[in-house]
C-alpha positions as CSV (number, residue, x, y, z in Angstrom):
1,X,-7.4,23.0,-24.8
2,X,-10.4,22.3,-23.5
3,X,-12.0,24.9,-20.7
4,X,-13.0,23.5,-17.3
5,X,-16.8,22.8,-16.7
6,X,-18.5,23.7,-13.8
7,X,-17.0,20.8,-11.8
8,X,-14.1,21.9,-12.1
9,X,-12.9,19.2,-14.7
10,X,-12.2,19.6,-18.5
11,X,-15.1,18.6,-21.3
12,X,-12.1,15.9,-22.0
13,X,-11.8,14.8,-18.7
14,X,-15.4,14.5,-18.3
15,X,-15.8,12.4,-21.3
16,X,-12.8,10.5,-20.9
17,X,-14.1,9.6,-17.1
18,X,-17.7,8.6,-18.2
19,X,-17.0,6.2,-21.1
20,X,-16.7,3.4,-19.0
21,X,-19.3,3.5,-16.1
22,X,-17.3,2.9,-12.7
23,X,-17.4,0.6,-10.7
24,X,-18.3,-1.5,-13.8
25,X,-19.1,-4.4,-11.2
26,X,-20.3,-4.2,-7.4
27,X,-18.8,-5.0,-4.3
28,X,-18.6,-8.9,-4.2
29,X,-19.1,-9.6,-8.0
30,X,-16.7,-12.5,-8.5
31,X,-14.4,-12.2,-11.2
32,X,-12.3,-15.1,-11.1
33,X,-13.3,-18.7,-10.2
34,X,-12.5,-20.6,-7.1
35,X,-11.6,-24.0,-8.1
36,X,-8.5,-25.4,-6.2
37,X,-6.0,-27.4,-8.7
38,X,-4.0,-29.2,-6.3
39,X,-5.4,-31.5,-3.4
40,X,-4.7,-29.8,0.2
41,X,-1.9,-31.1,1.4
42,X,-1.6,-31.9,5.3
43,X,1.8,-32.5,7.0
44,X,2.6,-36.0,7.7
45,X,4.2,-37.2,10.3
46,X,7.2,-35.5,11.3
47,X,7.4,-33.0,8.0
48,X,9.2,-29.7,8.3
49,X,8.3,-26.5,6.1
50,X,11.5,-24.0,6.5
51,X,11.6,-20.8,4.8
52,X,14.1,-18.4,4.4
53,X,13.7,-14.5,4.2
54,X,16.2,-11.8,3.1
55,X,13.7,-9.3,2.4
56,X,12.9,-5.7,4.5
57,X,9.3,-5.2,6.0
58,X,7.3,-2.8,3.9
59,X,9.7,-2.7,0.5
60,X,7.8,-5.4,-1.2
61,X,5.1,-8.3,-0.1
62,X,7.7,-10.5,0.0
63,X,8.4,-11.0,3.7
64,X,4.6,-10.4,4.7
65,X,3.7,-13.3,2.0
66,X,6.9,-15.8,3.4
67,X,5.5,-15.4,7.0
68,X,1.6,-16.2,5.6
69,X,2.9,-19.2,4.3
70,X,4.9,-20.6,7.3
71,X,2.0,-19.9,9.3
72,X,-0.5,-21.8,7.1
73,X,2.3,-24.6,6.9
74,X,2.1,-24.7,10.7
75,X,-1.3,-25.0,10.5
76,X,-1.2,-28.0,8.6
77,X,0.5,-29.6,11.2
78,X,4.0,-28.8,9.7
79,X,6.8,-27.7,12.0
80,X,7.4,-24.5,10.8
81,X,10.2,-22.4,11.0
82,X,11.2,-19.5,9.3
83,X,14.8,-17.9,9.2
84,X,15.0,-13.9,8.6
85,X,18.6,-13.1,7.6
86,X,20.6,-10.0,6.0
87,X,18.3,-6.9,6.0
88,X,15.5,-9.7,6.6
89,X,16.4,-9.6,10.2
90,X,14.7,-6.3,10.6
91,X,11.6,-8.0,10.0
92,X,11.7,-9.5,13.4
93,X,11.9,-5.7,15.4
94,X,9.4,-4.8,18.0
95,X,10.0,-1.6,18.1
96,X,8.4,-0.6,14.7
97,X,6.0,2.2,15.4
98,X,5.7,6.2,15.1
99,X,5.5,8.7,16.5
100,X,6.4,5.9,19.5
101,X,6.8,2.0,19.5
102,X,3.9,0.3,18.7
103,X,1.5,3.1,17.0
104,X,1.3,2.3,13.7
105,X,1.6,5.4,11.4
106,X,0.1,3.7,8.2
107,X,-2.2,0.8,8.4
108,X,-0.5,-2.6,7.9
109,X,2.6,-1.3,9.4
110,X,2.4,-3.6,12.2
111,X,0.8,-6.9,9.7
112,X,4.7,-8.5,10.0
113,X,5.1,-8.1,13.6
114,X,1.9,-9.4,14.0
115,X,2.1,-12.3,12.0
116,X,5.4,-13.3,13.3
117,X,3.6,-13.0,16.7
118,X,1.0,-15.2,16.1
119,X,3.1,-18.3,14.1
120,X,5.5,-18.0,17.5
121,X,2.3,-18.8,19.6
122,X,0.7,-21.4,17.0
123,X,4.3,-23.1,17.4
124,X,6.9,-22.4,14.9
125,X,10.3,-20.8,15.3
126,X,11.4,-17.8,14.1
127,X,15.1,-16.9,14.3
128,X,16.9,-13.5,13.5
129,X,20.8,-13.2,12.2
130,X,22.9,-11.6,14.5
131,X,24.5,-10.3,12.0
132,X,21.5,-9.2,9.7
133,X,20.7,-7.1,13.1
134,X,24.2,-5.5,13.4
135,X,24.6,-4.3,9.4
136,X,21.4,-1.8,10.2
137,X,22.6,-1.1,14.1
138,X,19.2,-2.8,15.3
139,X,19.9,-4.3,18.5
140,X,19.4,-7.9,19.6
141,X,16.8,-6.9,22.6
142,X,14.4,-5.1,20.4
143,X,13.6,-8.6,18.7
144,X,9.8,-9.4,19.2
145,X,9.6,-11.7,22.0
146,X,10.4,-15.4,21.1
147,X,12.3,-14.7,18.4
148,X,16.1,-16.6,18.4
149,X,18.6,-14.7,17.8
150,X,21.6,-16.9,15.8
151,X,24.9,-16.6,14.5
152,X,26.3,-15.0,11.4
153,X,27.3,-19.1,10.3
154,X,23.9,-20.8,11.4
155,X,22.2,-19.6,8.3
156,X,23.9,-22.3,6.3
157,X,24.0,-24.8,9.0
158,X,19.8,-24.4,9.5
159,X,19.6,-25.0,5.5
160,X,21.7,-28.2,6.1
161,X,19.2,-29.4,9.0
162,X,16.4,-28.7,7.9
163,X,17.1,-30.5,4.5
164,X,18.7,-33.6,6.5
165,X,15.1,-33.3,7.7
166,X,13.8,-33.6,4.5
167,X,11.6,-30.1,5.1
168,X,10.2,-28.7,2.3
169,X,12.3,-24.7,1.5
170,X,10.9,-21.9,0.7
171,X,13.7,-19.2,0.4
172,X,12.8,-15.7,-0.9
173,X,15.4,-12.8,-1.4
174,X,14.6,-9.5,-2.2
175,X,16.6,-6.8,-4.4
């Protein structure tokens, strides 16, 4: 074993640290290219984007990612709407926060309600399962404002629409 230098780590640790210099590129070195495959798709007229979410806020980037994309939807002219159900319908809470509602004791913690925030004023719909709600006792009036609140049997019934519709589904589901 080797003993500790004067910094306080090992002549190991020291060697094994400075064999590759770090950062081995600076900030803004490009490391992959940005050449777009597909063309950039608009909505035409009258074209849904629906996407389904049974995924909790914060477990994975599942939720966060399925909100990004029905927001970009919407802003390619797409009505967008995006269903949480299960233990998705915690997603839609406003009263996230600690040590009170709305402080955010990690940064991020606040990205979901914020995104769902801003695709309910660029337009889409967001909807919450009653049920989803009840399974985790979170109550129907802490849902962020503008989010509809539906019943346990509208989650099959909004796949049905929206697919009568011809929208394009995104459904993710998480553990």
């Amino acid at each position: 074993m080797s003993t500790p230098t004067v910094s306080g780590l090992t002549e190991n640790e020291l060697k094994s640290l400075n064999e590759i210099p770090h950062p081995s590129l600076e900030d803004g070195a490009s490391i992959y290219g940005g050449t777009k495959v597909f063309p950039d798709y608009q909505a035409e007229q009258g074209e849904s984007y629906f996407t389904l979410v049974h995924g909790l806020a914060h477990e994975s980037s599942v939720s966060f990612v399925a909100i990004l994309q029905a927001t970009r939807a919407a802003r390619k002219g797409f009505e967008s709407a995006i269903y949480f159900y299960g233990m998705g319908a915690l997603n839609c809470l406003a009263t996230r926060g600690f040590p009170t509602v709305g402080n955010s004791a990690f940064p991020g913690e606040h990205n979901i309600n914020n995104q769902i925030k801003t695709l309910i004023s660029e337009g889409g719909k967001v909807y919450a399962c009653r049920f989803g709600l009840s399974l985790h006792g979170a109550r129907e009036e802490d849902l962020i404002e503008g989010v509809i609140p539906t019943h346990p049997l509208d989650v099959q019934d909004a796949v049905i629409h929206y697919a009568r519709k011809g929208a394009i589904i995104n459904s993710t589901w998480m553990f």
